[in-house]
C-alpha positions in Angstrom: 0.0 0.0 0.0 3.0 2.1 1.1 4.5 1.4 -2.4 0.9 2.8 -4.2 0.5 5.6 -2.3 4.4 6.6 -3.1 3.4 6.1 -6.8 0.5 8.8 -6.5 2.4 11.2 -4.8 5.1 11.3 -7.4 2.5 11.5 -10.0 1.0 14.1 -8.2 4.6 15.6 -8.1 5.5 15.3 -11.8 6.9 17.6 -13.9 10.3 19.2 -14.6 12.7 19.1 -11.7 9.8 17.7 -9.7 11.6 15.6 -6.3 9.4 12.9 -4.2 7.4 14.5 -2.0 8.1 13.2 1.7 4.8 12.8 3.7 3.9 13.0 7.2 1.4 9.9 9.0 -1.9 11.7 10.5 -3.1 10.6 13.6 -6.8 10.4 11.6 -9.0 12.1 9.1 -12.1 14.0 8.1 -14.3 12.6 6.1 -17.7 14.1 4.8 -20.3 11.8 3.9 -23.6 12.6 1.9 -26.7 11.1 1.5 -28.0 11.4 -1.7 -31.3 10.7 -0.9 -31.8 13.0 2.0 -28.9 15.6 1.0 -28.3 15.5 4.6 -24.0 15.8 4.7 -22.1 15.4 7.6 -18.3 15.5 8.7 -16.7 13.2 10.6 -13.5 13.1 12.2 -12.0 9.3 12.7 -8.9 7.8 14.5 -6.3 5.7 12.3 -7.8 2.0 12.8 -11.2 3.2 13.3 -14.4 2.1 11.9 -17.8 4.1 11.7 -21.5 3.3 10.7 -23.0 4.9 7.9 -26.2 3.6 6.9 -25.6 0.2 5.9 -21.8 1.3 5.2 -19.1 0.6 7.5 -16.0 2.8 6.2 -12.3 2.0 8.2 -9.7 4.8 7.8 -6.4 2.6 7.6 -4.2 5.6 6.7 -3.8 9.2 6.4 -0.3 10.6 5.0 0.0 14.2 3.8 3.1 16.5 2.5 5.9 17.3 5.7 6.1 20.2 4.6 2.4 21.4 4.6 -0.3 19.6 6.5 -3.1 21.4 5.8 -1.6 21.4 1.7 -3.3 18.0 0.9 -4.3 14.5 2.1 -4.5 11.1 1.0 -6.3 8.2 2.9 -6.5 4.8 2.9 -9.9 4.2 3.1 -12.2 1.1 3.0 -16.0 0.8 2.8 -17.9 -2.3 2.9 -21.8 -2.7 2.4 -22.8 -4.6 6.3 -26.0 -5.9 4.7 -24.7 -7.7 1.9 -21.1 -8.5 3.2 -19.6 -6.8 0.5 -16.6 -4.3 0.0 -17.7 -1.4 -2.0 -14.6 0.5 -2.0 -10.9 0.1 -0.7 -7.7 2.1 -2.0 -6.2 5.8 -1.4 -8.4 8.8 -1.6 -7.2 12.2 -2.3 -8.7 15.3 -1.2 -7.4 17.9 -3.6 -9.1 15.4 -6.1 -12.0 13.3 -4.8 -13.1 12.2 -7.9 -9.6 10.4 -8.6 -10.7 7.4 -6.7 -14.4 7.6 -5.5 -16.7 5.5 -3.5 -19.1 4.5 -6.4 -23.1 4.1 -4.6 -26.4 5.1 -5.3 -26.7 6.6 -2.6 -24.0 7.8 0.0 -20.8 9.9 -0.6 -17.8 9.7 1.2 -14.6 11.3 0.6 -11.6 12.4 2.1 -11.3 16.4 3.6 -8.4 16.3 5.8 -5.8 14.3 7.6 -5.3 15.2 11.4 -2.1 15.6 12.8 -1.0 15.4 16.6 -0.2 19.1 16.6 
């Protein structure tokens, strides 16, 4: 995953005289979720390891890394969402805040991306 993630940021990166970006670990993440059906949306902040209800939706934050040198600059989280009523995983792999549609959760009817990481500080 490490090894993905690395790949992104130096895509991210690219361009002439471009260097690897070095990333900091967050301590957790906001996401905001949306339900399509209501429009109700809602942000929630989550731990590294932790696992929250959302509807039938149970999304894990694995990971947050974001660039040493700015925090607040950009985020990318490892994110997994599986449907609880069928036993099925809807979504798992890096989101990216600064560009959400990248690598979306694909549902009829909730929206959950990636905001923020957080960061001990």
């Amino acid at each position: 995953m490490r090894a993905a993630l690395a790949t992104l940021l130096a895509c991210l990166a690219s361009g002439a005289g471009a260097q690897a970006v070095q990333t900091g670990d967050g301590i957790g993440a906001v996401l905001r979720t949306l339900d399509k059906t209501s429009g109700e949306v809602i942000d929630v902040e989550m731990e590294v390891g932790q696992t929250m209800a959302y509807g039938p939706l149970q999304v894990t934050l694995h990971e947050c890394r974001y660039p040493a040198n700015n925090p607040t600059g950009d985020a990318f989280g490892l994110i997994q969402v599986v449907n609880a009523r069928e036993v099925k995983e809807l979504f798992a792999g890096w989101m990216v805040a600064s560009s959400p549609a990248l690598n979306a959760l694909e549902n009829r009817r909730y929206d959950v991306w990636l905001l923020r990481c957080l960061t001990a500080d």
